[in-house]
N, C-alpha and C positions, 0 to 999 in steps of 0.2 A: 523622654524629655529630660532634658539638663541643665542646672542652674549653675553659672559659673561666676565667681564672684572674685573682686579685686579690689583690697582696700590701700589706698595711696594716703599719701600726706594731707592731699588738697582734695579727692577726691574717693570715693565708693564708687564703681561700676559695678552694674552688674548685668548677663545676658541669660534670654531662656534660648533655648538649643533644641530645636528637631531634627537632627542626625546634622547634617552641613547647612541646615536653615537656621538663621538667627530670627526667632520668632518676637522677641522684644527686649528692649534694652532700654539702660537709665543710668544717666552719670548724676550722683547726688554728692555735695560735698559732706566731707567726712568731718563725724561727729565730736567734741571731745569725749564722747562715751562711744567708741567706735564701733560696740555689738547693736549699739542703737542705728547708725548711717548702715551697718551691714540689713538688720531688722526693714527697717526702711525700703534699701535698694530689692530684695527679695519681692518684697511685699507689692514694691509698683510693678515688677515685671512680672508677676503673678498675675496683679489686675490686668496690665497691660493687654498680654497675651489670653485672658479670659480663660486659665488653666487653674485646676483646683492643685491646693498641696498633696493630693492622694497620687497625681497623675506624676508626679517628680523622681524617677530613677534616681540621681544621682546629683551631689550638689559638690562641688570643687571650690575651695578658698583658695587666696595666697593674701596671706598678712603681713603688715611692715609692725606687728605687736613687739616679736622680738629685733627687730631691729633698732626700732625707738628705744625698749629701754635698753641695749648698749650703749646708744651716742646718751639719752639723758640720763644713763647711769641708775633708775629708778627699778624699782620690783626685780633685783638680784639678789640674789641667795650669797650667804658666806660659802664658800667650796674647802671642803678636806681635800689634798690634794699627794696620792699616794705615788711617789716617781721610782721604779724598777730596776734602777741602772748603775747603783753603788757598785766598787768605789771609783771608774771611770767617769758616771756620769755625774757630777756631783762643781764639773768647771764652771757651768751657766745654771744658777739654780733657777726652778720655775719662778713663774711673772716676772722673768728677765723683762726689761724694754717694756713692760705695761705703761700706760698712762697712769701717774702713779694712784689723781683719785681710783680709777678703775680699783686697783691694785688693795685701797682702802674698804673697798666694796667688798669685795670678793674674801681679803682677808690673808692673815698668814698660817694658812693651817698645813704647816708643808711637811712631808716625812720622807727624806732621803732612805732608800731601803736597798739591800743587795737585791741582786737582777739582770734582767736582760740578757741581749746578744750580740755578740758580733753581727754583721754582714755575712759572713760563712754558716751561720745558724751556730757556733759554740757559745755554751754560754759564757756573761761577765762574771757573773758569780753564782751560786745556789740560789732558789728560794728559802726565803727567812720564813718561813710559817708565825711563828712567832712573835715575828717583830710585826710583821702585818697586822695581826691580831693586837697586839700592844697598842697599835696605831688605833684601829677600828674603836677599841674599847676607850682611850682619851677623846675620838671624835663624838664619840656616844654622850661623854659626860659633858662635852660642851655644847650639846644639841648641837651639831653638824651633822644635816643628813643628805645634805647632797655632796657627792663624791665624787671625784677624776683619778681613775686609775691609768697611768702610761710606763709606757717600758720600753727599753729601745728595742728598736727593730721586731716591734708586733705584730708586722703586717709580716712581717714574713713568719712567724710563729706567737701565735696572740695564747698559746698554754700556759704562760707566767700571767698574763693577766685576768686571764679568766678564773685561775688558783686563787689570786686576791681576793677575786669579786666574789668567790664561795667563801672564804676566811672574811669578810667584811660581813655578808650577811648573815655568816653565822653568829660574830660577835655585835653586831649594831643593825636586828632585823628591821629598821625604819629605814634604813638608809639606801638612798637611791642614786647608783651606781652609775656613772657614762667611763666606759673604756675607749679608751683612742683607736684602737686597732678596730674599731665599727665606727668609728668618725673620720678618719684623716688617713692622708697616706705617708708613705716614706718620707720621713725629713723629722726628724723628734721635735724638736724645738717648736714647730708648727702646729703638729698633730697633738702633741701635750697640749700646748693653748687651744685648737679647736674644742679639745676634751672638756677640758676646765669654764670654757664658757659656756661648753653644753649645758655642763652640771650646776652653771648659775641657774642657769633660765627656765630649769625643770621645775620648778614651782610655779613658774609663771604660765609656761606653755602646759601646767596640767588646767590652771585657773580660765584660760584663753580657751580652749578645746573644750571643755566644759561648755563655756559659757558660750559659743558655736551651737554647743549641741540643742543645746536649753533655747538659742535663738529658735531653732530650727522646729524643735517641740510647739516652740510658744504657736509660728504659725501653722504650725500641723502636718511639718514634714518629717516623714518616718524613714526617707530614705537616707540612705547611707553617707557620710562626711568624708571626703577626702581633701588633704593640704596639700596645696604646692610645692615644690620642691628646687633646689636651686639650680639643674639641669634640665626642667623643662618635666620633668614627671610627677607622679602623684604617690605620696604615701598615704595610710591610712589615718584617719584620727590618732588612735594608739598609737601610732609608729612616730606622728607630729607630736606626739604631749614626751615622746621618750626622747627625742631626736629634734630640737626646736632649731639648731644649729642648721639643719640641712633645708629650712624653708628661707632661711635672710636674703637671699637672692633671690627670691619666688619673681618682686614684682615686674624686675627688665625682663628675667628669662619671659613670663609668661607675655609679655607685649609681642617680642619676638617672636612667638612662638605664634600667636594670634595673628601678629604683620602676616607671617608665612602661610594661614591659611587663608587669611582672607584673598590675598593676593595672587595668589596662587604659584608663588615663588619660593623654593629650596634655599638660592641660594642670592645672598645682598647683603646690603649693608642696613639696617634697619636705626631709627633714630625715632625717640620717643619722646617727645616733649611732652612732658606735665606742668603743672603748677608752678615746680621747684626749679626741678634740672628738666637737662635731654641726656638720656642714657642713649648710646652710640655702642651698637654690638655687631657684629659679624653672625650672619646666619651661613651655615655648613652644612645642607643635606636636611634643608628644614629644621636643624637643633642647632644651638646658638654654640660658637666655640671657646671653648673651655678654657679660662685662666690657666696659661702652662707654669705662672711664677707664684710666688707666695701672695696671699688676698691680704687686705688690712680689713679689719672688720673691728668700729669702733677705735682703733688706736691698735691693734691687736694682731701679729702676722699667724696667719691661718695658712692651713693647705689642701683643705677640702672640698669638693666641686663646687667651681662658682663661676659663671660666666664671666666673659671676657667680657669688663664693660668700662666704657668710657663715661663718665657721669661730667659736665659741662652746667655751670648756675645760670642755663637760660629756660626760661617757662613762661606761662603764662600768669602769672604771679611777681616775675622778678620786676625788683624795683629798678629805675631809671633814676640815676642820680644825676640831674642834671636843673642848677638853679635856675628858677622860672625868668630870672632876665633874660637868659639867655633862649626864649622861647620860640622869637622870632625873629632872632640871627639871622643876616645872609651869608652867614661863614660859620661856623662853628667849630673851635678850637678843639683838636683830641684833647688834651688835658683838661675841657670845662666839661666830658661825660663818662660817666663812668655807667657800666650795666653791670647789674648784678654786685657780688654771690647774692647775696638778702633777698629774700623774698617776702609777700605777705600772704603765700601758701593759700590755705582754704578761705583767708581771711578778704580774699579778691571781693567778693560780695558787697564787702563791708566797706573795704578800705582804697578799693581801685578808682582812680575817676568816673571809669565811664558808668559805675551805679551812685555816684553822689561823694565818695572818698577822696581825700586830701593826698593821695600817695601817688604818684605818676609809676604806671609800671607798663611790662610789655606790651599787655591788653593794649591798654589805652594809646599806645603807639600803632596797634595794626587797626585799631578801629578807625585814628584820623588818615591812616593811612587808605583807609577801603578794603583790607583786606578779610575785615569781619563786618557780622553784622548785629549782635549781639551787642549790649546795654547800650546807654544814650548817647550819640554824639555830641548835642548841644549842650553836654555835662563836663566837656574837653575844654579846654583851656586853646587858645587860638596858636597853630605852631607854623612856622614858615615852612613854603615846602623841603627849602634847607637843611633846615633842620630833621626834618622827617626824613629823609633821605640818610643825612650823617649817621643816626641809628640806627636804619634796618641795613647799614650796610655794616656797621658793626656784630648785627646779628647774623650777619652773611661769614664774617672775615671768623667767627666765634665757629659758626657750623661747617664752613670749610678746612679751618682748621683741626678738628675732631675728624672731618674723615680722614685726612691726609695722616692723622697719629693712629687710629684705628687698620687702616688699610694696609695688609703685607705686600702688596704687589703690585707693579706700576699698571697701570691704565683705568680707564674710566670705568665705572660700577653705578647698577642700580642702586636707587636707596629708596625703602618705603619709611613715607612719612606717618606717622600713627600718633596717636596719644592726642587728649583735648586740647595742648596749644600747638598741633602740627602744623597750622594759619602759621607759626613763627618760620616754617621751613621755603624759600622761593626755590623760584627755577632758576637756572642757569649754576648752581655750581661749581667751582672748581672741581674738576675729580670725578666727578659727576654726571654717570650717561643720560640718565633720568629718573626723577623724582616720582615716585608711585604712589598714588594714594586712592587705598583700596577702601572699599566699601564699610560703614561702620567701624573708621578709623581710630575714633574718639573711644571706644570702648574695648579697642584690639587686646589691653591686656585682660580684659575679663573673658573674650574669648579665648585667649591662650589657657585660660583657666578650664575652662569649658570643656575645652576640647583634649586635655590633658589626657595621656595612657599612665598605665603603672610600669616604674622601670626600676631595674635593677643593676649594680655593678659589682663586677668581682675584680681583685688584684691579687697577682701574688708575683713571686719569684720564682722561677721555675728553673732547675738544671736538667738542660736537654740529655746529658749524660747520663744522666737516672732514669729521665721518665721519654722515652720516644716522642716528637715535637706534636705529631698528628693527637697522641692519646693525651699529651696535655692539656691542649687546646680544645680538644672533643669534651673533654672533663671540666672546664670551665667554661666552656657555653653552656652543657647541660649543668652547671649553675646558676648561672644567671639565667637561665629558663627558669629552673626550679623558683629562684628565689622572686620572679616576677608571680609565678603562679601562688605561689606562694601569699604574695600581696593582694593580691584581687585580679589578678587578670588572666582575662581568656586564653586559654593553654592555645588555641585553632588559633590564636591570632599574634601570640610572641613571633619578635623578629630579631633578631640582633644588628644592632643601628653600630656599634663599633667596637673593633678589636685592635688594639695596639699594643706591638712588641718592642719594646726597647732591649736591646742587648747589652751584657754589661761587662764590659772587659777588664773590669777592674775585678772580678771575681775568677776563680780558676773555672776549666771548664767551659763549659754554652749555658752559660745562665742568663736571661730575660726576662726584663719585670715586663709581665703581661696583664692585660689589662681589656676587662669585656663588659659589654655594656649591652644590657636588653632592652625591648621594651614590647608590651600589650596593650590591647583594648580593654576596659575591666568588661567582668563578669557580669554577666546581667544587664547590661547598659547597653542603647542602641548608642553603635560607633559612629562616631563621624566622621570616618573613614580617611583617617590624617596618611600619607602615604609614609612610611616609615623607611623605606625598600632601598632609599640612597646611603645606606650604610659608607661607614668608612676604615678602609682596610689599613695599619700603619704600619710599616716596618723602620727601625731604626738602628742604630749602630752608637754607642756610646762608651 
């Protein structure tokens, strides 16, 4: 048995799990003390399903903790931030482009230091032993203990920064360390900033993870915690409290991921309405396709897996700006309505009409419309059918357009509808072969949770002229083997879901940044037997 859990904006889902059964489920709105709506959501699917907390294998989160305090800027750590690349890299100094409060946050604790590589693997200059230490010891005295070490060209040799990371905690043993070259990939600029926010939020994702855990004691569950991740797989507690950066995109991936099982489709276009937004992703082989450009996260250009997602301010939450003269229009002007962005998120309860609220939002639009059946009608305010129409074709003209930006390839595609305000999604689409909506919709991103393996990815750059093509690539699968077993999962049941070779002509030689990606069932835990098997083979030329 398996609890998988999903805490949104406006909402906590959460499911219990017997292998491919969804034995009980509950969407509770989220807490402003969010370990409370999670306490909560566990607790009813506990009763629900009439299972003790002894009988619970495995329990999978995915939190929006770090990603709230980016956008509200709160519970962020000062960052040392030690850059490797002197005297080359020293054109764009870090928190280039940050939003500057961000920037205010985080702090200027910056030390240009010699370093790095070229592209070819030579280095820019020595390591400074020295000055590193020099660095460590002024961070110490200003209580700075969380760290961002990057250097250029890591990924393809991360020896200069790992040298730091022993010379930091030899001079300032509090200090907690995030290296880029285990966060980000090739691109500095990107992978330095993924770094640097890791190492904000490491205080907070120790506090969060904790306090997970403690939830979990309080109702007397001893099994094991695993967090979402932003490609669809699971890390461990530890590896969430060291690595907070690699869960911010948990909550679409896992929706997606959940659409694909319940549905029983690989491959669509999947669209999630919540509260707030509709996240619009492309599923590839049952795993959501991967942001090939730079992510923004917070104000912030990142380069670290994160699903390709379309995020649109329509939900079940979003307010309808539309003055009440205008309510029983037989025409209704575009310039007298406006939908969205704003919403009143979890506060629908509270604030929507159809439970007694002064705010007209999407809800209250499909309730007069028939298409829900949920809170009061006679609580609605009287609307032409005009008018009702002019709206939900607005929310048609909203979701049509999100496929047609999401979609690479011309002709018509399935889309499953999922999430609690998927009532916003009709038929007929542009784009659109057919709308799917699969069983236990409303709770799809906590199955995604649920249902989650342990994965792993390796990159590097490889020169075919050094190491023969077959033994490179034999050598990093059997890494990302290792490093899925590694995490918790079942050695009998790793797969490798995708290998991508880009070549790169701009280096002498056959060199290809490649790129592998695993994944398992964990250990111990009865599978729910997610087919993993539509791997994806890439070759590329660049």
């Amino acid at each position: 048995m398996r609890i998988g859990v999903d805490v949104g904006g406006t909402n906590t889902d959460a499911v219990l799990m017997d292998g491919r059964t969804v034995v009980a489920w509950t969407k509770q709105p989220t807490t402003a003390d969010v370990n409370a709506g999670v306490v909560a959501a566990i607790g009813a699917v506990l009763d629900q399903g009439k299972v003790r907390p002894d009988a619970i294998d495995v329990v999978m989160i995915g939190t929006t903790h770090f990603t709230n305090a980016l956008v509200q800027r709160q519970a962020i750590d000062q960052v040392g931030i030690l850059r490797l690349a002197s005297p080359s890299g020293e054109a764009l100094p870090p928190l280039t482009g940050w939003p500057e409060e961000l920037t205010e946050t985080v702090g200027s604790h910056v030390f240009l230091l010699p370093g790095g590589y070229e592209v070819d693997g030579r280095e820019i200059s020595p390591f400074d032993e020295a000055r590193v230490a020099a660095a460590a010891r002024t961070l110490r005295s200003e209580s700075i203990d969380c760290i961002a070490i990057s250097c250029a060209f890591a990924p393809i040799n991360a020896s200069m920064e790992e040298r730091a990371a022993a010379v930091v905690r030899r001079e300032h043993p509090h200090a907690v360390i995030s290296l880029s070259s285990q966060i980000g990939r090739i691109g500095f600029i990107e992978r330095e900033n993924a770094a640097i926010l890791n190492a904000a939020l490491t205080t907070l994702a120790g506090k969060v993870v904790s306090s997970f855990e403690r939830a979990l004691a309080d109702i007397g569950i001893s099994a094991p915690l695993y967090i979402s991740q932003n490609d669809g797989t699971l890390i461990s507690a530890a590896q969430a409290a060291a690595y907070p950066v690699l869960t911010i995109g948990s909550g679409p991936t896992n929706s997606m991921r959940g659409a694909a099982f319940l549905a029983g489709i690989s491959d669509a276009i999947v669209m999630d309405v919540g509260g707030t937004t509709t996240d619009i992703g492309v599923l590839a082989g049952g795993f959501p396709r991967e942001s090939s450009i730079s992510v923004d996260i917070g104000g912030v250009r990142t380069n670290f897996r994160m699903p390709d997602i379309l995020a649109i301010g329509l939900g079940g939450g979003t307010r309808i700006h539309l003055d009440p003269a205008h309510y029983e229009d037989e025409a209704l002007a575009p310039g007298n309505l406006r939908v969205g962005p704003d919403s009143v998120a979890f506060r629908l309860i509270e604030e929507g009409m159809l439970f007694g609220g002064r705010t007209l939002t999407a809800s209250d639009i499909a309730l007069a419309s028939g298409d829900v059946s949920f809170g009061d009608r006679y609580r609605l305010p009287v609307f032409s059918a005009q008018v009702l129409l002019a709206v939900r074709e607005r929310f048609r003209a909203m979701l049509e357009e999100g496929v047609d930006r999401i979609k690479t390839a011309r002709g018509d595609v399935a889309v499953l509808a999922v999430g609690g305000g998927s009532f916003l999604i009709p038929e007929g689409l542009k784009g659109v072969a057919e709308v799917v909506r699969p069983p236990h919709a409303a709770v799809a991103n906590a199955v995604g949770a649920a249902i989650g393996q342990v994965g792993a990815q390796v990159e590097r750059i490889v020169d075919y002229d050094s190491v023969p093509r077959d033994a490179a690539l034999d050598r990093l699968r059997d890494e990302a083997r290792g490093k899925v077993i590694a995490a918790g999962g079942d050695a009998d049941t790793v797969q490798l879901v995708e290998v991508d070779e880009v070549f790169l002509s701009y280096l002498p030689g056959r060199a290809a940044q490649v790129r592998v990606r695993a994944v398992g069932d964990l250990a111990g835990a009865k599978p729910a037997n997610v087919d993993s098997s539509q791997g994806l083979y890439a070759h590329h030329d660049h």
